[in-house]
NUVOBA-593124 format. One line per 8 residues: number of its first residue (from 1); their letters; for each residue x, y, z of C-alpha. Coordinates in Angstrom, 3 decimals. Layout:
// NUVOBA-593124
NUM> a> X/Y/Z | ...
//
This chain:
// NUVOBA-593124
1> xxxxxxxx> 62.358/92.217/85.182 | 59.677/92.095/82.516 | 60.063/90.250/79.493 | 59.102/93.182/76.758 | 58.881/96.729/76.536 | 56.521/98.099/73.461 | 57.772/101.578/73.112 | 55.252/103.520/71.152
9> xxxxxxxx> 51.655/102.660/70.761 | 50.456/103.701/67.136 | 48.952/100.918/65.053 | 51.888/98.706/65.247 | 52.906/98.957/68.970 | 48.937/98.007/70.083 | 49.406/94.867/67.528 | 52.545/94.146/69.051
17> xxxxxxxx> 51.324/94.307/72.848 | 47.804/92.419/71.701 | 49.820/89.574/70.419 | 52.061/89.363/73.263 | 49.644/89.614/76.354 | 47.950/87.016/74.160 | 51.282/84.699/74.316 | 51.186/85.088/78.398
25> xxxxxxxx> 54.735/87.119/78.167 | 55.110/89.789/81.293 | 54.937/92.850/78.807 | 55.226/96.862/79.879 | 54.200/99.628/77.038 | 55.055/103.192/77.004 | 53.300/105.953/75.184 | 54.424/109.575/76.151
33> xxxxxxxx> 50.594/111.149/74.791 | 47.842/108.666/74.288 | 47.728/105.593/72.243 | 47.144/105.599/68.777 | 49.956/107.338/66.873 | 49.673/109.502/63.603 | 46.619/107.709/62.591 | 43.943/109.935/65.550
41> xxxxxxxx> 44.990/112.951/63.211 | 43.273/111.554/60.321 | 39.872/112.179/59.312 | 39.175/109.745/57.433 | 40.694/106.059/56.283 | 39.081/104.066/53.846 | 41.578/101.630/52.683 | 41.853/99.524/56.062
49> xxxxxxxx> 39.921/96.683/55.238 | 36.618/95.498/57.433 | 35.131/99.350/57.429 | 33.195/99.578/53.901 | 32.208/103.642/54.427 | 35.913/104.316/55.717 | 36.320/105.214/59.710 | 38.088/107.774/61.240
57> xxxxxxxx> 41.516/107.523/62.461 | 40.541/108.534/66.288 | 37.941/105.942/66.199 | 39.815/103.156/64.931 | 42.722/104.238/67.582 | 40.096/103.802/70.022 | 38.861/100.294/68.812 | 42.715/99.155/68.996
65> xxxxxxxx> 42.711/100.491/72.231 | 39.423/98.913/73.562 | 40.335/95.477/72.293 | 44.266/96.097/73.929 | 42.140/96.850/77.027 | 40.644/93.049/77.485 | 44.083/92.375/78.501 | 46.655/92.550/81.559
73> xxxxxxxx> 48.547/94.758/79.816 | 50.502/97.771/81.284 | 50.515/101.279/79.847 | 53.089/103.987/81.323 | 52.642/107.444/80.255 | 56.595/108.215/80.413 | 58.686/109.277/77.692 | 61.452/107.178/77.377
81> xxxxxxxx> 64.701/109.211/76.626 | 67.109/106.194/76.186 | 67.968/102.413/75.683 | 71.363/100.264/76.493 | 72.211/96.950/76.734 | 74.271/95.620/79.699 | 73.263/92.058/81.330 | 69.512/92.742/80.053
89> xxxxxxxx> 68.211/95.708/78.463 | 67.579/98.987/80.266 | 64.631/101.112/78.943 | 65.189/104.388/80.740 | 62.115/107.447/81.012 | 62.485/110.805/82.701 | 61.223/108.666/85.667 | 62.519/105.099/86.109
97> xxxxxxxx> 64.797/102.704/84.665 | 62.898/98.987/83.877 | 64.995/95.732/83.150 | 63.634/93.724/80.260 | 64.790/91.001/77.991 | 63.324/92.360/74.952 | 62.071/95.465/73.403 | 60.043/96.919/69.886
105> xxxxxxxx> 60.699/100.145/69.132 | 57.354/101.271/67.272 | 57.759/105.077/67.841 | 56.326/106.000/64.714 | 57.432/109.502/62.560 | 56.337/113.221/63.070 | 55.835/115.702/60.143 | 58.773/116.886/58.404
113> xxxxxxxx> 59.172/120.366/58.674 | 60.239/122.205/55.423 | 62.769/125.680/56.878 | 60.654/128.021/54.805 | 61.262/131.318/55.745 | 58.650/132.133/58.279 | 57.681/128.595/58.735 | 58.847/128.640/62.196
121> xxxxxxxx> 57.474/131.740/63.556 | 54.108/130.858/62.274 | 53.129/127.572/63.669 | 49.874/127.617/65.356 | 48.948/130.661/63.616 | 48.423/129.993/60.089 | 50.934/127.523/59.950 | 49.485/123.595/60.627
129> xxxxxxxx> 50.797/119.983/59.969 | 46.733/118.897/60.576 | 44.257/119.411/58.664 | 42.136/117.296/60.631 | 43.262/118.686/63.714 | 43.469/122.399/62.912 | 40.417/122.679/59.819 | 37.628/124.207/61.995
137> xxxxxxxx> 39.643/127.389/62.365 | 39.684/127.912/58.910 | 36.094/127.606/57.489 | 35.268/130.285/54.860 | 38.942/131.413/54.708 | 41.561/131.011/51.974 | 44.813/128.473/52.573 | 47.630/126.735/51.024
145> xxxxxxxx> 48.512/123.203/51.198 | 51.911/122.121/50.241 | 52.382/118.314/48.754 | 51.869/116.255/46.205 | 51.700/112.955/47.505 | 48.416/110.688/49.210 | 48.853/112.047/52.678 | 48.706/115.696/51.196
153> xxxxxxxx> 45.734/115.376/48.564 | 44.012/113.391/51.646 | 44.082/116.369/53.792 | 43.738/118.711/51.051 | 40.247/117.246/50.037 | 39.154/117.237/53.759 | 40.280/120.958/54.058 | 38.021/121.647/51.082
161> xxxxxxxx> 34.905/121.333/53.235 | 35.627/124.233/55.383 | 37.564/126.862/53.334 | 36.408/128.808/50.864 | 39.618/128.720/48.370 | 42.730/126.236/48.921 | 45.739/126.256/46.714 | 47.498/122.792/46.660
169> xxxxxxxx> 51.453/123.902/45.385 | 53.216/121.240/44.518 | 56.811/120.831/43.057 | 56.304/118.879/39.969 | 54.228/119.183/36.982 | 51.509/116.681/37.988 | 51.000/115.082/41.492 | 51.872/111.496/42.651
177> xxxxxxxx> 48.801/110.692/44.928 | 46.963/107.757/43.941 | 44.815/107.940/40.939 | 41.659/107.950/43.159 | 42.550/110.798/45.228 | 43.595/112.597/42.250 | 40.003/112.154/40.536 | 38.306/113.422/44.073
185> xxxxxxxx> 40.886/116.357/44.145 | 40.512/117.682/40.390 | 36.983/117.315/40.725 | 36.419/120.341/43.342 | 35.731/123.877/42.080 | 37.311/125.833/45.145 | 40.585/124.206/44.711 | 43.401/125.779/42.305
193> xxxxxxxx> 46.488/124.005/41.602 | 50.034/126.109/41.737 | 52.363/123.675/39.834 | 56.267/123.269/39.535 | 56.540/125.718/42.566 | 57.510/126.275/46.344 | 57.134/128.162/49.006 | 59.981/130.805/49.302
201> xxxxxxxx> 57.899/132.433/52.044 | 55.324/132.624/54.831 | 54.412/136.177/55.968 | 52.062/138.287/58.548 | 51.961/140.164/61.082 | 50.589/138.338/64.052 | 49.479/135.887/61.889 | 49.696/134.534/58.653
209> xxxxxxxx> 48.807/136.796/55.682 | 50.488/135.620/52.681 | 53.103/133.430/51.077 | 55.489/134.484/48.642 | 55.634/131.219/46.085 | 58.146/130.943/43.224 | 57.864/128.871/39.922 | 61.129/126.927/39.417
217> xxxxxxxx> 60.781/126.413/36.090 | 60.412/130.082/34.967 | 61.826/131.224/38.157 | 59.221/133.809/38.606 | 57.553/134.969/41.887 | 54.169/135.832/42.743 | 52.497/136.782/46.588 | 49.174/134.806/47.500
225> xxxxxxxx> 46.819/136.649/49.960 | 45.272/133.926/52.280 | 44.975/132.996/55.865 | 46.553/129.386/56.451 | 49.362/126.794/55.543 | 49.031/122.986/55.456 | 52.752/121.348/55.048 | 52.564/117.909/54.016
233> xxxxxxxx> 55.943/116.735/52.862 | 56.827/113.529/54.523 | 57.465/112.664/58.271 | 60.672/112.289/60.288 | 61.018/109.226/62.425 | 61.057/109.733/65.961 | 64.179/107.629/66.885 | 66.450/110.893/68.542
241> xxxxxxxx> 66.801/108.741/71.301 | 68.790/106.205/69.389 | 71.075/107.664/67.859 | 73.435/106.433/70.039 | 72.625/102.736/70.220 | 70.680/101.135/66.768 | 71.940/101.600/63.576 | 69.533/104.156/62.004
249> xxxxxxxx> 69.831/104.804/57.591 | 70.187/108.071/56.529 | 67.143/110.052/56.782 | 66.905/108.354/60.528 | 65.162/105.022/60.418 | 66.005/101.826/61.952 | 67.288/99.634/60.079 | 65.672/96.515/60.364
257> xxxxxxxx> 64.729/94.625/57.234 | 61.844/92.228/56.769 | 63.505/90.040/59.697 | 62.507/93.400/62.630 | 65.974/92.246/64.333 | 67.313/95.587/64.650 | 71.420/95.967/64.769 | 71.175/95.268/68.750
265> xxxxxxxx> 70.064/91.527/70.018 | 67.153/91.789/71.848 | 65.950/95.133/70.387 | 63.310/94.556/67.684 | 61.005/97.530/65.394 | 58.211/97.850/63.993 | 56.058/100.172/62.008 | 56.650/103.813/60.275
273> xxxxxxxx> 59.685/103.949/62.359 | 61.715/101.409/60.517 | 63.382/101.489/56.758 | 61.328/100.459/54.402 | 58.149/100.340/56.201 | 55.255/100.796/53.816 | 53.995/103.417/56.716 | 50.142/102.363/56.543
281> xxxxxxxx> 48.095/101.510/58.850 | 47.237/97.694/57.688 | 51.146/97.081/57.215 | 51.961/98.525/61.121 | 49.407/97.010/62.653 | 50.721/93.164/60.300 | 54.554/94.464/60.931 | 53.528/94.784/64.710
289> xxxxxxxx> 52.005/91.174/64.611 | 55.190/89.932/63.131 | 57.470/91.646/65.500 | 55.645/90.073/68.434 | 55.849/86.903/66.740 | 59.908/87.398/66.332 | 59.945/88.409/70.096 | 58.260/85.856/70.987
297> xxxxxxxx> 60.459/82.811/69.525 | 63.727/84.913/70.583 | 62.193/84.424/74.344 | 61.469/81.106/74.055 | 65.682/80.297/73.150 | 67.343/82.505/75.778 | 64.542/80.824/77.964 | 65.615/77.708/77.194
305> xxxx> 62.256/76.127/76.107 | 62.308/76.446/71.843 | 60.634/74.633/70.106 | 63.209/74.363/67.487
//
């Protein structure tokens, strides 16, 4: 019997354990890869306050790590497929079933794929949801990126380094990044910008060779000759394993509030993974904090020992 189970370690499952371990509770943490979430796929941040020149995301995933890491705190490398509630709660993996009193759910979200023609049969070659991952295989080449919004300019000015020609296509007329990232983005001469249009499209032969992209204003379509495509359109959460047992809204997210009581007693969230999350790093890693906070009081009643 352990008294929480952090499922997930991105910015807001690390908080979460940090504060916990830190409160003496008996905690247990699973993370199916390697701690550190979305954020290790991101080159650079520079709004998360304390880093003036910005920091990468795979170092700052490795500072929350190192700090988790002055702690008695548990990690399990298991993927766990399933939750219920029956005298306790049951956290089940591929492996084991562990009894706990108390769980946050801080599984983050996974890029959204788009069911472009060809989208499927391309990825990993030509086809990426990473530019910081999957850049360096693209230097002096031409690619598309496909987005309007901060996560998709982001990546689009860090692709800008290594290729030689990048067409950001976007749906609308003008793009909704920041204003910042808009002012980096127009300022770069290798960069052309395919407006009101969309992908209809991805071709090659054992790779990718072109995209067929249509304007959906004048509903007229031209090919583009390149080499790569960079999909950033938004992120689904990774709560498949739920289904079943929380109450999720419709595109998949707990539902959870500003309270991080989820629809099950007990069962708490965190994070990009829940509705309405602000899905940045500084709000995670605070919603984290407040979660363990929550979980923290709710053990002290059933305990017995409240302070209220």
């Amino acid at each position: 019997m352990r008294d929480v189970a952090v499922v997930g370690l991105g910015p807001s499952g690390m908080t979460a354990a940090l504060y916990l371990t830190r409160s003496k509770l008996d905690i247990l943490c699973f993370e199916k890869t390697s701690p550190g979430g979305q954020i290790v796929m991101t080159d650079n941040i520079e709004n998360y306050p304390g880093f003036p020149e910005g920091i990468s995301g795979y170092k700052l995933a490795e500072l929350f790590k190192k700090q988790l890491q002055n702690y008695p705190v548990e990690i399990k490398s298991e993927e766990v497929i399933s939750i219920e509630k029956k005298d306790n709660l049951i956290v089940k993996t591929s492996f084991f079933d562990y009894e706990v009193l108390s769980v946050i759910v801080s599984t983050g979200a996974y890029p959204r794929r788009l069911g472009i023609k060809g989208e499927d049969v391309f990825i990993g070659r030509g086809v990426s949801y990473c530019a910081t991952c999957d850049a360096n295989f693209f230097k002096g080449k031409r690619v598309a990126v496909l987005g309007g919004g901060d996560s998709a300019i982001e990546e689009a000015i860090f692709l800008s380094k290594f290729v030689e020609k990048l067409y950001l296509i976007h749906r609308r007329d003008r793009l909704r990044a920041v204003g910042v990232l808009q002012d980096k983005i127009l300022a770069l001469t290798n960069v052309e910008f395919v407006l009101d249009s969309a992908i209809e499209e991805i071709g090659g032969d054992s790779k990718v060779n072109f995209i067929q992209v249509k304007n959906l204003k004048t509903a007229d379509s031209k090919r583009i000759d390149l080499d790569g495509v960079f999909i950033f359109a938004g992120y689904t959460p990774n709560t498949q394993f739920l289904k079943e047992f929380l109450q999720l809204d419709s595109e998949g997210y707990i539902i959870a509030a500003d309270s991080f009581k989820t629809s099950i007693e007990g069962v708490f969230t965190a994070g990009d993974v829940r509705s309405s999350s602000l899905k940045q790093v500084i709000s995670a890693s605070g919603e984290g904090a407040h979660a363990a906070v929550k979980v923290s009081k709710y053990l002290d009643k059933i305990k017995g020992v409240s302070y209220d």
